[in-house]
C-alpha positions in Angstrom: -0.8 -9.6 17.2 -0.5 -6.2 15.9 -1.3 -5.3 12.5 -0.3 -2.2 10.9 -2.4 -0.9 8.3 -0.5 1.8 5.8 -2.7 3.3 3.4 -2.4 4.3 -0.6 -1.2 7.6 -2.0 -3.8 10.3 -1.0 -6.0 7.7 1.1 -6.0 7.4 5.1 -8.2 5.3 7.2 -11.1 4.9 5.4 -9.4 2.6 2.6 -9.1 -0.1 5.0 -12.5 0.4 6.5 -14.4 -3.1 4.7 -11.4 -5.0 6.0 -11.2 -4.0 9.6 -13.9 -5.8 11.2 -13.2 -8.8 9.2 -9.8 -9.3 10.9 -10.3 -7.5 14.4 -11.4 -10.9 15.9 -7.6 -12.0 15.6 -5.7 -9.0 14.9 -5.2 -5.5 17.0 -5.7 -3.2 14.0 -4.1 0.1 13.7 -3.8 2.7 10.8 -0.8 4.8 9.9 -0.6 7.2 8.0 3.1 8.3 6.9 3.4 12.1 5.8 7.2 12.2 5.3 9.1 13.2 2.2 11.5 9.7 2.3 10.3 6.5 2.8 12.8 5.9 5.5 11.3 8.3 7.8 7.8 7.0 6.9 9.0 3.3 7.7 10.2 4.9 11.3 6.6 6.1 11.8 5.2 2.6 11.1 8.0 1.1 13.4 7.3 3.4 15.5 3.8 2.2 15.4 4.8 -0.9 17.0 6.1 0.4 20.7 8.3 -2.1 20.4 6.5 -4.9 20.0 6.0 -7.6 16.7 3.7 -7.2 14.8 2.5 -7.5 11.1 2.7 -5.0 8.4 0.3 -4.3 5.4 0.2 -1.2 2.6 -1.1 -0.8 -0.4 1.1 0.6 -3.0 2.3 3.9 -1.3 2.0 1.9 1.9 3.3 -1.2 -0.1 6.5 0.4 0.1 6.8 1.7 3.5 5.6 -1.4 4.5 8.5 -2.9 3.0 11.1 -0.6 4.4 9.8 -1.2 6.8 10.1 -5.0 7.1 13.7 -4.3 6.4 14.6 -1.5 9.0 13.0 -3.6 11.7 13.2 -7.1 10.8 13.2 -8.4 15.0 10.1 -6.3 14.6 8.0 -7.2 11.6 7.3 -10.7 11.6 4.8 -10.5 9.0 4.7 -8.2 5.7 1.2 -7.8 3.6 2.3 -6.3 -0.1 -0.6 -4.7 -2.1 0.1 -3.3 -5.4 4.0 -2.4 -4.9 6.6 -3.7 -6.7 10.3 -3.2 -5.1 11.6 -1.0 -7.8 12.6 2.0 -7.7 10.9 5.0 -9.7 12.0 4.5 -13.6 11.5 8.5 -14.0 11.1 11.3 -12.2 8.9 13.0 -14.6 5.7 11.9 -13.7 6.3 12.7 -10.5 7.4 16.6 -11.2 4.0 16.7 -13.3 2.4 15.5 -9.9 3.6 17.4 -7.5 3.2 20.5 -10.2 -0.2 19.9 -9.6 -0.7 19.5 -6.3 1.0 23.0 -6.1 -1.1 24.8 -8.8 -4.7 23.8 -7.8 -4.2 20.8 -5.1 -4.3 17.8 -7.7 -7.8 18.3 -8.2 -7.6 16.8 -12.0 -4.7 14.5 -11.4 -6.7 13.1 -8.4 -9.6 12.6 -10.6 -8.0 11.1 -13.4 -6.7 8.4 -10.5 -9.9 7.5 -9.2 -11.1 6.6 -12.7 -8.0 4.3 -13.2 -7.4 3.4 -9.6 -10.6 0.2 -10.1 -12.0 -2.4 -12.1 -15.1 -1.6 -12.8 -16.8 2.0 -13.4 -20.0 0.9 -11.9 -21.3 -0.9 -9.0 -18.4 -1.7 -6.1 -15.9 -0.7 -8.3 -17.7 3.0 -8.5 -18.1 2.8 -4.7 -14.1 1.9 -4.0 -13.7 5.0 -6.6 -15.8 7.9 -4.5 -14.0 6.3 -1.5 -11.0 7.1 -3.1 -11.9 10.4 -4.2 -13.1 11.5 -0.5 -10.1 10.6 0.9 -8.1 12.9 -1.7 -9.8 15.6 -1.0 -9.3 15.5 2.6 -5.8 14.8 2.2 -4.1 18.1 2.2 -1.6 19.5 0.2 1.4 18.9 2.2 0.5 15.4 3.1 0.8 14.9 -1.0 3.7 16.9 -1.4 5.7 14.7 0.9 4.2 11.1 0.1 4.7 12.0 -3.7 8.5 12.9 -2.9 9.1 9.5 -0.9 8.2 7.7 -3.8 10.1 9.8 -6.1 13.0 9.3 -4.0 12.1 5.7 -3.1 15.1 3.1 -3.3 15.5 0.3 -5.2 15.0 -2.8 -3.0 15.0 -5.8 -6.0 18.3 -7.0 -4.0 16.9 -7.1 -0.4 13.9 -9.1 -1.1 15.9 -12.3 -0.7 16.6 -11.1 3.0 13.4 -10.5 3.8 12.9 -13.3 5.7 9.7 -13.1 7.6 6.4 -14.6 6.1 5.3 -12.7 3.6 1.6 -12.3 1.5 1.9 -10.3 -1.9 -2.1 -9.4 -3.4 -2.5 -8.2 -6.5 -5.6 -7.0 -8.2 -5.4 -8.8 -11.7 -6.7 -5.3 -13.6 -3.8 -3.5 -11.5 -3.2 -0.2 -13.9 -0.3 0.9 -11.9 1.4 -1.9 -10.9 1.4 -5.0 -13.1 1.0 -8.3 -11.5 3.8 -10.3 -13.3 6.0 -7.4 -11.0 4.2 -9.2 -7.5 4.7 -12.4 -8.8 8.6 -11.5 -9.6 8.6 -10.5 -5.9 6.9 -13.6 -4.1 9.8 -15.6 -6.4 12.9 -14.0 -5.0 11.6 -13.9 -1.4 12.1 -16.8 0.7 8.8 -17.2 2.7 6.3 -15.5 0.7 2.8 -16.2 -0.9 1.3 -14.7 -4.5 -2.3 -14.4 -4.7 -3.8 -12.8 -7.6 -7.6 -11.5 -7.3 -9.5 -11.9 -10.4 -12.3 -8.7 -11.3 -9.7 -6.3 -8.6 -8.2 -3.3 -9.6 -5.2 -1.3 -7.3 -7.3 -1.1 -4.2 -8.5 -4.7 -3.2 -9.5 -3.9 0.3 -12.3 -1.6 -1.0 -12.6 -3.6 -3.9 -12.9 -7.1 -2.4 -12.2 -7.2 1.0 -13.4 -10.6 2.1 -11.0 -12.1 -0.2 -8.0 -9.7 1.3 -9.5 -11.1 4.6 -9.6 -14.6 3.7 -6.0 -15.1 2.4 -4.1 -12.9 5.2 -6.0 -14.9 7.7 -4.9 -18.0 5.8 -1.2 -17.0 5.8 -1.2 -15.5 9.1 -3.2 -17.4 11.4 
């Protein structure tokens, strides 16, 4: 089966490049990268994604949620959704958003980008320091406008607390236990009010588990899916 992979704020590819060869025996893996300012348009590129066949979804938090809006635009579609480090609710503020996207306009986020890929990990040395300089190539090949628009979808995102019991297909939520941006009790919330979907928390992860631990991201979606 297909399996779409929809990457972080400022990350493409490359994030889901450990976990890739671990589940291209079984799964036809392919990478989209939404660069629309509403999550509904992004969600139609995934869908899109799928030429009309099912498939399986995964993102991590930016792609968290289009995977999600996904799941529910298309639900004959996705028969599998992969949750990394999104919870379904909407943004609490806009203000730390217009600080973002002040700084993508003044000088490309070079500072804000930075200050992420210190927070974005575990640990500051070792694998966590190698997810980090992933990170922090991606960013900079990202582009202005493809940060522009990916901050305003999830600005703009919706609140989707009262779908998740509709979402009916199987479902895996992972959480990095040291999460700094999205706390796990929020992934554990959502596993609770869906009706076929599995919590698993990954001890010594940070926001980005498939750079951080990708066997283990391997392990359990194989476990759930196959």
């Amino acid at each position: 089966m297909r399996l779409i992979l929809v990457p972080a704020f400022a990350c493409d590819g490359d994030l889901y490049e450990p976990l890739i060869p671990l589940l291209r025996p079984d799964f036809d893996c392919r990478v989209v990268v939404p660069a629309a300012p509403d999550m509904a348009a992004c969600a139609r590129e995934v869908v899109d994604a799928a030429e009309g066949r099912p498939c399986l979804v995964a993102g991590t938090s930016f792609g968290g949620h289009v995977a999600r809006e996904a799941a529910i635009s298309a639900p004959a579609l996705v028969r599998g959704l992969v949750v990394m480090g999104a919870a379904p609710q909407a943004s609490a503020s806009r203000e730390v958003f217009d600080r973002r996207r002040a700084a993508i306009e003044d000088d490309g986020g070079a500072e804000m980008l930075e200050e992420m890929a210190r927070a974005i990990v575990f640990e500051p040395e070792g694998r966590g320091q190698e997810a980090a300089d992933t990170f922090r190539a991606m960013a900079a090949r990202a582009g202005t406008d493809r940060l522009l628009a990916q901050n305003e979808a999830l600005m703009t995102r919706p609140d989707r607390t009262a779908d998740l019991p509709g979402l009916a297909c199987r479902s895996l939520l992972v959480w990095g236990e040291a999460d700094a941006f999205s706390a796990p009790e929020a992934g554990r919330a959502m596993a609770q009010a869906m009706p076929e979907a599995e919590f698993v928390l990954l001890e010594e992860c940070g926001h980005l588990p498939t750079l951080e631990t990708p066997m283990r991201v391997a392990a359990a979606i194989r476990a759930r899916f196959l």
